[in-house]
VOBA-1610 file (N, C-alpha, C; in pm, whole numbers, padded with zeros to 5 digits, always signed):
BEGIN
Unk+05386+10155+05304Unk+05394+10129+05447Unk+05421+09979+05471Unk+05524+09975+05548Unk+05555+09850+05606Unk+05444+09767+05681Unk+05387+09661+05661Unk+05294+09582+05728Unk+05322+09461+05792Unk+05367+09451+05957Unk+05390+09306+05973Unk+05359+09225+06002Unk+05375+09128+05984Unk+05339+08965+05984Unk+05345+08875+06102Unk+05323+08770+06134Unk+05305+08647+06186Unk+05507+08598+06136Unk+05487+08600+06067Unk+05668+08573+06004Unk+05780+08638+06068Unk+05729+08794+06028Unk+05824+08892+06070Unk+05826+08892+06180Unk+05744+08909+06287Unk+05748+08900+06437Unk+05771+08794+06483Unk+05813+08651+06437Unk+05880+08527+06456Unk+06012+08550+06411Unk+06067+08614+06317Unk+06186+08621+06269Unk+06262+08772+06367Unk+06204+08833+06424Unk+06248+08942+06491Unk+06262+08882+06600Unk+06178+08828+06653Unk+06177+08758+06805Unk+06357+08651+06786Unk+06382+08627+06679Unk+06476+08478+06653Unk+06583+08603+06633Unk+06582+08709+06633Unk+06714+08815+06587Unk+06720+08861+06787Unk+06603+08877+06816Unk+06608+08935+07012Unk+06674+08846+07067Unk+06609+08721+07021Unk+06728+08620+07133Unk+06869+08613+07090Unk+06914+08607+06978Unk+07022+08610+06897Unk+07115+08718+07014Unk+07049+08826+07002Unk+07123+08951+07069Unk+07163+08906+07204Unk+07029+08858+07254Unk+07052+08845+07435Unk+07150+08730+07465Unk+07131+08651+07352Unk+07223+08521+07446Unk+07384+08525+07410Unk+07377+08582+07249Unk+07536+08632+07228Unk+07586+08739+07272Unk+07529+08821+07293Unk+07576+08956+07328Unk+07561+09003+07500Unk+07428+08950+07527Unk+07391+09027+07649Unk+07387+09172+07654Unk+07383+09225+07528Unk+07334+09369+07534Unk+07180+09418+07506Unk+07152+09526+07589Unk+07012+09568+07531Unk+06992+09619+07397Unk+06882+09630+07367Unk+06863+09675+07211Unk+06911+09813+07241Unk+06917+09933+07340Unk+06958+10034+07338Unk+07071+10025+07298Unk+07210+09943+07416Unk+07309+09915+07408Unk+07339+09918+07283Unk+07288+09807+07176Unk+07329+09730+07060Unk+07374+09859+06945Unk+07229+09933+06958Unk+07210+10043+06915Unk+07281+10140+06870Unk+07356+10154+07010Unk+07455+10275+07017Unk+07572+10244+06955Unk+07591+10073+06984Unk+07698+10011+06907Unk+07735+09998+06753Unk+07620+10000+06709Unk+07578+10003+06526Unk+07535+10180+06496Unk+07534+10224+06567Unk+07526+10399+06550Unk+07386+10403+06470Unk+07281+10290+06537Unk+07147+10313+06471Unk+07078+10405+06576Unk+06963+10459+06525Unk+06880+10506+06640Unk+06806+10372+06715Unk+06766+10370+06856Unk+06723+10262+06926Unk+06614+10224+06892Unk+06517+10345+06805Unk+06385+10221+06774Unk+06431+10192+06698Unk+06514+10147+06562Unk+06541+10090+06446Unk+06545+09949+06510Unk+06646+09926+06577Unk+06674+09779+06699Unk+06541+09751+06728Unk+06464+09824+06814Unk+06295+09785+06834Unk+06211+09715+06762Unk+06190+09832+06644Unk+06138+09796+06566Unk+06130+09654+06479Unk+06266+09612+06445Unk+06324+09522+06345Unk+06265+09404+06459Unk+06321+09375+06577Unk+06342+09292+06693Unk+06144+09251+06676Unk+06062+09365+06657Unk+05932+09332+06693Unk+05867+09301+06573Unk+05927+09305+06462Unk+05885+09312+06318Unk+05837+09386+06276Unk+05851+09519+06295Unk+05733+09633+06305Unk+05802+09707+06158Unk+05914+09620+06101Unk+06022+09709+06015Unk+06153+09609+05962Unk+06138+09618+05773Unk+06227+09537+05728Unk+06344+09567+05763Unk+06445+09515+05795Unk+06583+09522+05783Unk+06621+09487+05651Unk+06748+09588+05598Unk+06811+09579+05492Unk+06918+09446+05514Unk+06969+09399+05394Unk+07091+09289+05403Unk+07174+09340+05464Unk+07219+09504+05419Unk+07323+09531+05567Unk+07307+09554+05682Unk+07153+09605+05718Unk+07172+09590+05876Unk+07186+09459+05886Unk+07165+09344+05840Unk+07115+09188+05878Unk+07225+09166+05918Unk+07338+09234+05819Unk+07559+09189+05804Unk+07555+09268+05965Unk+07502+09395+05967Unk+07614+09459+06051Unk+07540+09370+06213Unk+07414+09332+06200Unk+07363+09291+06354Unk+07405+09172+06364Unk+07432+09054+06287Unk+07426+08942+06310Unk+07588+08929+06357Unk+07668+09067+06275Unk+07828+09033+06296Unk+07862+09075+06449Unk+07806+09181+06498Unk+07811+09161+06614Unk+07783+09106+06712Unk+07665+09033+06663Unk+07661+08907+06757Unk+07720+08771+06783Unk+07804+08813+06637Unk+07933+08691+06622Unk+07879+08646+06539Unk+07801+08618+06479Unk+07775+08491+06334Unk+07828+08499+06215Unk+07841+08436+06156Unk+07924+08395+06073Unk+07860+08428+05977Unk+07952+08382+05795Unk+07850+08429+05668Unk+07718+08339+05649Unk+07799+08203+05718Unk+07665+08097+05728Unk+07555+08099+05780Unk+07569+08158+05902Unk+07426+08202+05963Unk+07364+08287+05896Unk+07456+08421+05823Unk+07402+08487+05800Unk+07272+08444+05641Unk+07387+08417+05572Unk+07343+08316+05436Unk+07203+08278+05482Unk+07169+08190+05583Unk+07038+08120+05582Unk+06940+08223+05644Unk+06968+08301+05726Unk+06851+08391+05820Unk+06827+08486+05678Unk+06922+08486+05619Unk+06892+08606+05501Unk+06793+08546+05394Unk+06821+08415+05378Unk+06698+08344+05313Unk+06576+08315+05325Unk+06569+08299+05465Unk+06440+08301+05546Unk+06360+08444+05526Unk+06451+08546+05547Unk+06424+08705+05602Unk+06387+08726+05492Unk+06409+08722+05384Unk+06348+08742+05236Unk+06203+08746+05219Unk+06159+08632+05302Unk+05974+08634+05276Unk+05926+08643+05431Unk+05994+08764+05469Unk+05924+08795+05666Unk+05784+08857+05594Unk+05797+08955+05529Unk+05683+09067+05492Unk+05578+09003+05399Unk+05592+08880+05366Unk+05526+08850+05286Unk+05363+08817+05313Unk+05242+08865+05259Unk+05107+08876+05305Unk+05033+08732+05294Unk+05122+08667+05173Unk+05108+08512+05182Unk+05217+08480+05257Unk+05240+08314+05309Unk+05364+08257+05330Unk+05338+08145+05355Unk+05403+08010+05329Unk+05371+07882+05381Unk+05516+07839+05461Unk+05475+07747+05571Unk+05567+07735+05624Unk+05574+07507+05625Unk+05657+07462+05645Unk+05646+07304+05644Unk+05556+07266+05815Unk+05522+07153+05777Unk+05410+07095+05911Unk+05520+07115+06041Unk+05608+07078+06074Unk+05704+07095+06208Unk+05730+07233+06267Unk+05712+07327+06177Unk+05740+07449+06183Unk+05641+07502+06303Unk+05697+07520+06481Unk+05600+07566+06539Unk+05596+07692+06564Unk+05738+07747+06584Unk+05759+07904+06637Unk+05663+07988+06599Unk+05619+08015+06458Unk+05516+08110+06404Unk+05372+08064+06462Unk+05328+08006+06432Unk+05248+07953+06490Unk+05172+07983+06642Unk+05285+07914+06718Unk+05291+07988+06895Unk+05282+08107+06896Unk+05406+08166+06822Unk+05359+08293+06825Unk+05203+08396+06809Unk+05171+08333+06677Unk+05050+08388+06647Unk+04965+08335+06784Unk+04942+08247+06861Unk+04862+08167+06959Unk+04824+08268+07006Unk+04986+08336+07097Unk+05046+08385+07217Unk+04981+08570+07193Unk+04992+08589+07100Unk+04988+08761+07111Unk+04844+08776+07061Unk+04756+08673+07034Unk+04617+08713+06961Unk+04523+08771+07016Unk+04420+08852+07027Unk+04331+08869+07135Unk+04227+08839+07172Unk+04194+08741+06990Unk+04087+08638+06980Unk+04124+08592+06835Unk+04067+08493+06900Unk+04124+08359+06776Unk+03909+08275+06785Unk+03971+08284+06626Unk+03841+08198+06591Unk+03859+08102+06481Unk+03801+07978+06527Unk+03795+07879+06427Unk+03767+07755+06408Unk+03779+07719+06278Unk+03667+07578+06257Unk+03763+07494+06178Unk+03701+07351+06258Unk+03758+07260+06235Unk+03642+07153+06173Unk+03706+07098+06097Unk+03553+06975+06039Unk+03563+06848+06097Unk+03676+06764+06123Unk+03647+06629+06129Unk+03755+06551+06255Unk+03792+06706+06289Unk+03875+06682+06450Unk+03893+06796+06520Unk+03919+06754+06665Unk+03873+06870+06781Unk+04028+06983+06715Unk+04000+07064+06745Unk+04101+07194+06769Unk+04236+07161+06837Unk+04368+07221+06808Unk+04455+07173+06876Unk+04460+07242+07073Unk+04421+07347+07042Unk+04406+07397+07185Unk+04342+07341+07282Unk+04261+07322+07228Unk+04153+07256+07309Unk+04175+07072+07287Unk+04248+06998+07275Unk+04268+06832+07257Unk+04341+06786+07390Unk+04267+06686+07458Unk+04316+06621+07601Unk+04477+06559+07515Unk+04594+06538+07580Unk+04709+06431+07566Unk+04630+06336+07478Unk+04543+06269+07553Unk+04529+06124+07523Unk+04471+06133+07328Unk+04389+06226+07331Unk+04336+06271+07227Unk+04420+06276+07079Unk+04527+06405+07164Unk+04646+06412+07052Unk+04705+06308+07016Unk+04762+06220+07169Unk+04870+06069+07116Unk+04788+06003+07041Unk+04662+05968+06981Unk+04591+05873+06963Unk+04554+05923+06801Unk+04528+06047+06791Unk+04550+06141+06635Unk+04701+06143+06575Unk+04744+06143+06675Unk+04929+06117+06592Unk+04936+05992+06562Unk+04921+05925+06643Unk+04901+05727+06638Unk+04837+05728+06487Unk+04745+05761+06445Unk+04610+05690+06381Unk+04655+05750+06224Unk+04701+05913+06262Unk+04748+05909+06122Unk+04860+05882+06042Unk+04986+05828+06138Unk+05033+05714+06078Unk+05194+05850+06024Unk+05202+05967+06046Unk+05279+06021+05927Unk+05394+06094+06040Unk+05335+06121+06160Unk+05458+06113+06260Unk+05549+06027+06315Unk+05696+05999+06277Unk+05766+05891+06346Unk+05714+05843+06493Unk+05703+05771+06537Unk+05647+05706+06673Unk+05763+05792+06781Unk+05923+05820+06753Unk+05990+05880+06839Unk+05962+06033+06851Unk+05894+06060+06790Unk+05860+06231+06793Unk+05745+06225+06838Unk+05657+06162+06897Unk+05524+06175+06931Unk+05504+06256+07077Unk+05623+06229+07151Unk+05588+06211+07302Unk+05677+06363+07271Unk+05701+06415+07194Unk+05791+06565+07166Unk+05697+06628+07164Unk+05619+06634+07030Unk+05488+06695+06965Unk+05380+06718+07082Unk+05343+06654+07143Unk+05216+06610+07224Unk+05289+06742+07324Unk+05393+06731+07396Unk+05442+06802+07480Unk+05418+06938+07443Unk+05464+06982+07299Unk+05437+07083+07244Unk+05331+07146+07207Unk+05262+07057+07220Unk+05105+07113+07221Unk+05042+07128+07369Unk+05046+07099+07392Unk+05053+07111+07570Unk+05113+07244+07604Unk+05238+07243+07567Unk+05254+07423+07628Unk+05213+07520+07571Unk+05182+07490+07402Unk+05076+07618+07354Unk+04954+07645+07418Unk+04945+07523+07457Unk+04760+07539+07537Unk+04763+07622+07667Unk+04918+07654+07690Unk+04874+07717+07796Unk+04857+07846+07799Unk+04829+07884+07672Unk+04730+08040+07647Unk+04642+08060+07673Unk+04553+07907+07695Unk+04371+07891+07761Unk+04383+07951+07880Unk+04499+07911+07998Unk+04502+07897+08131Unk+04552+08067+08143Unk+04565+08147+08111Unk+04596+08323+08094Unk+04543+08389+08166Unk+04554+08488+08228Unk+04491+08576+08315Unk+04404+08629+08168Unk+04479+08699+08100Unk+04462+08746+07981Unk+04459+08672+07838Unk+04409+08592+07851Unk+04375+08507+07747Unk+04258+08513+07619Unk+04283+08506+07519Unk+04240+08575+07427Unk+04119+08482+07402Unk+03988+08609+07348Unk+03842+08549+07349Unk+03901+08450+07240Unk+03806+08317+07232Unk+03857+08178+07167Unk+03720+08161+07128Unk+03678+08150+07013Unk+03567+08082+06990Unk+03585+07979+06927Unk+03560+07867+06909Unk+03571+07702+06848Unk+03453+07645+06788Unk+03410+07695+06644Unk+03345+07601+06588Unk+03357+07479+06511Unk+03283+07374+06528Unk+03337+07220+06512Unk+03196+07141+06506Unk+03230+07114+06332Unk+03148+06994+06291Unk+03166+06900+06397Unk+02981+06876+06355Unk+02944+06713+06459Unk+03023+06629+06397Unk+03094+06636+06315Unk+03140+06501+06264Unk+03281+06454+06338Unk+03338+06567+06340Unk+03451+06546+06435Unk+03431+06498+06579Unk+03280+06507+06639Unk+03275+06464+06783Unk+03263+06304+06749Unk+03182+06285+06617Unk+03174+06080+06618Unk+03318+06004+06551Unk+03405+06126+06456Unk+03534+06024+06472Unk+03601+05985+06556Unk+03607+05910+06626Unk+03683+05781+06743Unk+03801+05776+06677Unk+03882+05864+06866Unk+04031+05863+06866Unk+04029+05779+06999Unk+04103+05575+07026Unk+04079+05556+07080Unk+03959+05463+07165Unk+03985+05481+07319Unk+03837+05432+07386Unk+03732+05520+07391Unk+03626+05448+07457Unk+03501+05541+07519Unk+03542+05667+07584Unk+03616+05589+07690Unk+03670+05736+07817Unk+03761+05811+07748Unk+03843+05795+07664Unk+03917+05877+07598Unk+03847+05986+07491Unk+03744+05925+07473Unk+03645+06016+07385Unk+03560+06128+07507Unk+03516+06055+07577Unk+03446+06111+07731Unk+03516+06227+07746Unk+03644+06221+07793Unk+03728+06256+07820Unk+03751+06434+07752Unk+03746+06375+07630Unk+03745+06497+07530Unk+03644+06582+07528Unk+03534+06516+07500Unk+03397+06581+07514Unk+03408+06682+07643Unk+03432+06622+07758Unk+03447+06692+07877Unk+03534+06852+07881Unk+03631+06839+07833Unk+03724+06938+07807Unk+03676+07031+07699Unk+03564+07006+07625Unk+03541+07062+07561Unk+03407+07165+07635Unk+03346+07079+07704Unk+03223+07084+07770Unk+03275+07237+07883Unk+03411+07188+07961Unk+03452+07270+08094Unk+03553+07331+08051Unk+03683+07347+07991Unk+03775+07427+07980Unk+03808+07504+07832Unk+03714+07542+07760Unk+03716+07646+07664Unk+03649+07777+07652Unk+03646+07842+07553Unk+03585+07976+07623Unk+03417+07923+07491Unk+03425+07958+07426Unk+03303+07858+07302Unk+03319+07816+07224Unk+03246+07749+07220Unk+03215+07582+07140Unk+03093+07598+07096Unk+03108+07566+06939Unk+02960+07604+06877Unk+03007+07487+06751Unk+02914+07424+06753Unk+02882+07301+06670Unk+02804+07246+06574Unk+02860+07272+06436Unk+02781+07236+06298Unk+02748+07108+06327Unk+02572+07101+06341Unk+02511+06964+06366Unk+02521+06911+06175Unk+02494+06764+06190Unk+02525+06689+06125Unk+02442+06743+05964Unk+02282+06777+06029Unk+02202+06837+05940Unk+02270+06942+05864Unk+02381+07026+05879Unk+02477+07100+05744Unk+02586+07020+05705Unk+02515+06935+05636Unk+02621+06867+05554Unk+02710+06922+05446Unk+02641+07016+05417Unk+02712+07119+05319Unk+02815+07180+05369Unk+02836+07235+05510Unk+02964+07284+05581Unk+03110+07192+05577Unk+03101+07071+05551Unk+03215+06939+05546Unk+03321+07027+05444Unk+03282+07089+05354Unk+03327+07093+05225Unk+03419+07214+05240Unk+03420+07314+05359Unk+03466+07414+05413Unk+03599+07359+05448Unk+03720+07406+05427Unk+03851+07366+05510Unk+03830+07424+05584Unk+03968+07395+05711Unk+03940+07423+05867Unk+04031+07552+05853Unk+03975+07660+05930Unk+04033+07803+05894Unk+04066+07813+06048Unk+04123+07915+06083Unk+04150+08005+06193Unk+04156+08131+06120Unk+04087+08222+06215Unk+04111+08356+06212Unk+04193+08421+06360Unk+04312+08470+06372Unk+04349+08580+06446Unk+04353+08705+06458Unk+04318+08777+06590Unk+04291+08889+06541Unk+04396+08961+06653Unk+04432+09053+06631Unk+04535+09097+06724Unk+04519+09250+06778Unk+04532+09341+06908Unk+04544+09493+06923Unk+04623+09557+06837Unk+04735+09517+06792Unk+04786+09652+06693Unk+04861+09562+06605Unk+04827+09446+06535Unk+04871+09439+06399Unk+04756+09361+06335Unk+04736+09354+06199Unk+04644+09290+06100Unk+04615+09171+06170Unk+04487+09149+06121Unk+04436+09008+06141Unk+04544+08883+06049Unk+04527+08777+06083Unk+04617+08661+05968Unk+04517+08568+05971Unk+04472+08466+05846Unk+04331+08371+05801Unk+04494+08226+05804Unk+04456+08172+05828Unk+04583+08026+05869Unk+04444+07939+05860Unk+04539+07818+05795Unk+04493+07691+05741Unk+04618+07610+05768Unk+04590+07452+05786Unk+04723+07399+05771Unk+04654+07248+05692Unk+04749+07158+05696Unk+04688+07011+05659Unk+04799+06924+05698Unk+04861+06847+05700Unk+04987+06769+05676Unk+05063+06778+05599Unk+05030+06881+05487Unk+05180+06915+05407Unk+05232+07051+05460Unk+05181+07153+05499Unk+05200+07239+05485Unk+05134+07330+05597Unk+05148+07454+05624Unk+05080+07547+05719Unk+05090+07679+05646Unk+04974+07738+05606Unk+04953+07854+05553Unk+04891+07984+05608Unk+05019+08101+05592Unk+04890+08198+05672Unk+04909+08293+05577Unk+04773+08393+05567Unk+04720+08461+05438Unk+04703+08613+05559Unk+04744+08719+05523Unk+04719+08799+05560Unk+04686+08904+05510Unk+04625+08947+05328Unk+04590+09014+05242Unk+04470+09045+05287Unk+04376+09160+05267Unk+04259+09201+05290Unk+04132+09064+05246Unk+04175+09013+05101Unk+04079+08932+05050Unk+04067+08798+05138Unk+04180+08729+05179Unk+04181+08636+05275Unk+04153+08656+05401Unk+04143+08775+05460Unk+04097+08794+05599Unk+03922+08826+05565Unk+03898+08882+05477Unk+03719+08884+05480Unk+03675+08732+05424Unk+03737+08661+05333Unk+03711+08556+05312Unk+03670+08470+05438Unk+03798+08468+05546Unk+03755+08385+05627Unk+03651+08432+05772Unk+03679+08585+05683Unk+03523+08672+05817Unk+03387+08597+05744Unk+03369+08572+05582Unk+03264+08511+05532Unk+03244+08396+05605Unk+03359+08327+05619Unk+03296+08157+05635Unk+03234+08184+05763Unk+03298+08282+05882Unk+03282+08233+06055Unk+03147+08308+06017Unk+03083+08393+05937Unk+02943+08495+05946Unk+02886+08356+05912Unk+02902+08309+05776Unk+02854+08218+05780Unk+02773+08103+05867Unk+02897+08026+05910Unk+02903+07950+06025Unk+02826+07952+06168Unk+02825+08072+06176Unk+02734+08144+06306Unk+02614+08102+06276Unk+02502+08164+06184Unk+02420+08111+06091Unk+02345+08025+06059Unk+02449+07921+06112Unk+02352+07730+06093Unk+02496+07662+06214Unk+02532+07680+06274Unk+02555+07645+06402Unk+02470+07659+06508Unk+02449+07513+06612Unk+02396+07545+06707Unk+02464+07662+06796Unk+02376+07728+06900Unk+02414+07835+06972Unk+02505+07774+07079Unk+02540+07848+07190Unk+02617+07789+07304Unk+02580+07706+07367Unk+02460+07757+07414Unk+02394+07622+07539Unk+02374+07493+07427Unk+02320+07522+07317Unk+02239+07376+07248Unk+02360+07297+07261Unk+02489+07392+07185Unk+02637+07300+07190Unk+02674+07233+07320Unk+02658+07290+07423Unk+02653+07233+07508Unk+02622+07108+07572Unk+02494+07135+07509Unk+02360+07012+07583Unk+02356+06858+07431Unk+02436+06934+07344Unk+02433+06806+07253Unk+02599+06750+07270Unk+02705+06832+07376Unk+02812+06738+07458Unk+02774+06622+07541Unk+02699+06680+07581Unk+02696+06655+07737Unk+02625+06505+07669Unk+02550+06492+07576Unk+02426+06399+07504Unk+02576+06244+07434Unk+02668+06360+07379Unk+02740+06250+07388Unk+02838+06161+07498Unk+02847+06250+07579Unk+02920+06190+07710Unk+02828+06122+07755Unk+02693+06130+07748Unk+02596+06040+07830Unk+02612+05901+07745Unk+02598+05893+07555Unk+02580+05802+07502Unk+02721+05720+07520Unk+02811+05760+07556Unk+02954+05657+07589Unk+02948+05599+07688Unk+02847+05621+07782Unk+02882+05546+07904Unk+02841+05408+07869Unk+02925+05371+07963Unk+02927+05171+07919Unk+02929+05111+07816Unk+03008+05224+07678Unk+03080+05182+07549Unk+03216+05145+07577Unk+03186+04943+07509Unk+03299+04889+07566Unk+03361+04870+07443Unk+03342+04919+07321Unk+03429+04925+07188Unk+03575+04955+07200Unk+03627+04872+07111Unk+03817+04858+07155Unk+03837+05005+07088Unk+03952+05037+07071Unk+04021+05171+07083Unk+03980+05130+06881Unk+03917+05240+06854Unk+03955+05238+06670Unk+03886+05385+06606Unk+03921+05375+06532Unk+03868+05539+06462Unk+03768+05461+06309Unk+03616+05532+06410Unk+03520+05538+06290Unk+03382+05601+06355Unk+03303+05585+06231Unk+03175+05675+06339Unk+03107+05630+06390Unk+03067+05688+06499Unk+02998+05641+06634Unk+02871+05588+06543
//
């Protein structure tokens, strides 16, 4: 049985637009045109189903592309199904995607806030500090994170839980108010926030996981770092990272404490007149 992916449903979505903007036909339309049955078009379009190299020839030719296009989507399309996959740090489409269709997303971060949840000022000042984004792509990136976030703001927005070492609240991105700032957003616009106090020092040693979980396809366990972005979608990597969050639950403060030990640091910034630098409070 075909099982799909975070990949495949990024690479199907990149074959839907393909159709709509060259063709302007519906997947029915297309359908009738390639003498497939119409869920085959569906299917493939949603990732629900590999396409062979010749459907890849016969869809892409009617949409006009060439052997070149075809050449590279066929290279890509090679590892859609794949239960591992790594993708390079710039790579956002998969990603969003996974954001956008999840129905809860859970996860931990050790030594910086979550990307969903990070004020502008937060992000420019984490891109600044680590030094590995060109300075002309910053004001791109930042933007781009900004419109993923707007999965928080959803009618239907998927339960979010956010656990996050204390350690990440004392690395300084920045001023006081820019830290304030953060804390705040963390405090008022997430769904929970649950916070490995300093006392599990043993949790540091954990990489920062996400779990997604979705209505009708497999969960995916995603990690990323600066080289790379990895998502694992094998049975062993999705209980793995159900271990760490059981875990985590465990020796995390609860909601309110997380709460009331924000709020403890927004109180301790006030009238911190320390210049903008990253170290611990």
């Amino acid at each position: 049985m075909t099982i799909s992916t975070a990949y495949s449903r990024d690479l199907g979505d990149e074959l839907r637009r393909v159709r709509e903007s060259c063709t302007g036909l519906t997947g029915r339309a297309l359908a009738v045109q390639l003498g497939w049955d119409p869920s085959k078009v569906s299917n493939i379009e949603h990732g629900r189903a590999r396409a062979s190299e010749i459907d890849l020839v016969q869809f892409l030719t009617l949409c006009g592309k060439d052997i070149d296009f075809f050449e590279e989507f066929r290279r890509r399309y090679r590892h859609a199904f794949d239960l591992y996959f790594v993708q390079v740090p710039d790579n956002l489409r998969t990603i969003a995607m996974a954001e956008s269709m999840a129905t809860k997303i859970t996860a931990y971060d050790v030594v910086t806030i979550h990307g969903l949840v990070q004020t502008e000022a937060y992000a420019r000042e984490l891109f600044v500090e680590t030094g590995i984004e060109a300075p002309e792509d910053i004001d791109r990136l930042i933007q781009l994170r900004v419109e993923r976030q707007a999965i928080m703001r959803r009618h239907n927005r998927p339960e979010c839980v956010f656990y996050l070492h204390e350690i990440a609240l004392q690395v300084r991105f920045g001023d006081a108010r820019l830290m304030a700032d953060q804390y705040l957003r963390l405090l008022f616009k997430t769904h929970v926030v649950r916070i490995v106090p300093t006392s599990a020092m043993k949790a540091v040693v954990q990489p920062k996981c996400t779990l997604f979980e979705f209505e009708k396809a497999s969960p995916i366990a995603y990690t990323e770092n600066s080289l790379a972005k990895v998502f694992a979608q094998d049975n062993a990597a999705v209980a793995r990272s159900r271990a760490l969050f059981t875990h985590l639950d465990s020796i995390a403060l609860d909601e309110e404490q997380s709460r009331s030990m924000l709020a403890d640091y927004v109180s301790g910034l006030r009238g911190d007149s320390h210049d903008s630098r990253t170290d611990l409070a």
